[in-house]
C-alpha positions in Angstrom: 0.0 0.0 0.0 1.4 3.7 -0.9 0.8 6.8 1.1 -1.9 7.9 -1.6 -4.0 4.7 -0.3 -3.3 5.2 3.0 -4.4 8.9 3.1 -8.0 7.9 1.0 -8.4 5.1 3.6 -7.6 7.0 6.7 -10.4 9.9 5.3 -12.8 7.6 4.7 -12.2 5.7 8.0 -12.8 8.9 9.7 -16.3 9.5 8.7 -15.5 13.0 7.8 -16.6 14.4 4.4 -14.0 16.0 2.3 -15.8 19.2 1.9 -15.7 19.3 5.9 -11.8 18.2 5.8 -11.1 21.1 3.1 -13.1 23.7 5.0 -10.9 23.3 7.9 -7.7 23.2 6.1 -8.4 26.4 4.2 -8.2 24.1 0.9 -10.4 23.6 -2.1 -12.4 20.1 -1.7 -10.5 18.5 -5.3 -7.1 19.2 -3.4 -8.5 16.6 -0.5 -9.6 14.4 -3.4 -6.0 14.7 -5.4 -3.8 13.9 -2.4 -6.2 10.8 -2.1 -5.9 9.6 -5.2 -1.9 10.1 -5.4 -1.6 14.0 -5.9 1.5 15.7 -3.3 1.0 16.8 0.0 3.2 19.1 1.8 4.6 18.8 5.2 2.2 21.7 6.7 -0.5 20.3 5.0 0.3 16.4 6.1 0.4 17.5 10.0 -2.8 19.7 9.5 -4.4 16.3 7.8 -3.4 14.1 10.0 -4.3 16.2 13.1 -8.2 16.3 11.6 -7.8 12.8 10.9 -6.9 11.6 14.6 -3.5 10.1 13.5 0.3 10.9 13.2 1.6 12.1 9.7 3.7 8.5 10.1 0.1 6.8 9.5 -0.3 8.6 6.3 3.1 7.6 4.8 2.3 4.2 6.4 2.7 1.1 4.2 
């Protein structure tokens, strides 16, 4: 499993909706949807993602 699997599985895992997810992060809802399916996500925005998400930025590079 890749990082872009991981981050789409830990989103959806969450229960939250990506327009929710996006809102927070100060992000348009297709930049949620690109780093799910494989697009780059920055360092600022990993922690920020990972803090909504309930999880460490390790579990989104997690294999």
């Amino acid at each position: 499993m890749d990082i872009t699997m991981r981050i789409g599985q830990l989103i959806e895992q969450s229960g939250l909706k990506k327009n929710y997810i996006a809102k927070q992060m100060g992000v348009q809802p297709n930049t949620i949807t690109r780093w799910a399916n494989g697009g780059r996500i920055y360092l600022d925005d990993a922690i920020k993602l990972a803090k909504l998400l309930g999880c460490t930025v390790e579990d989104l590079y997690e294999e």
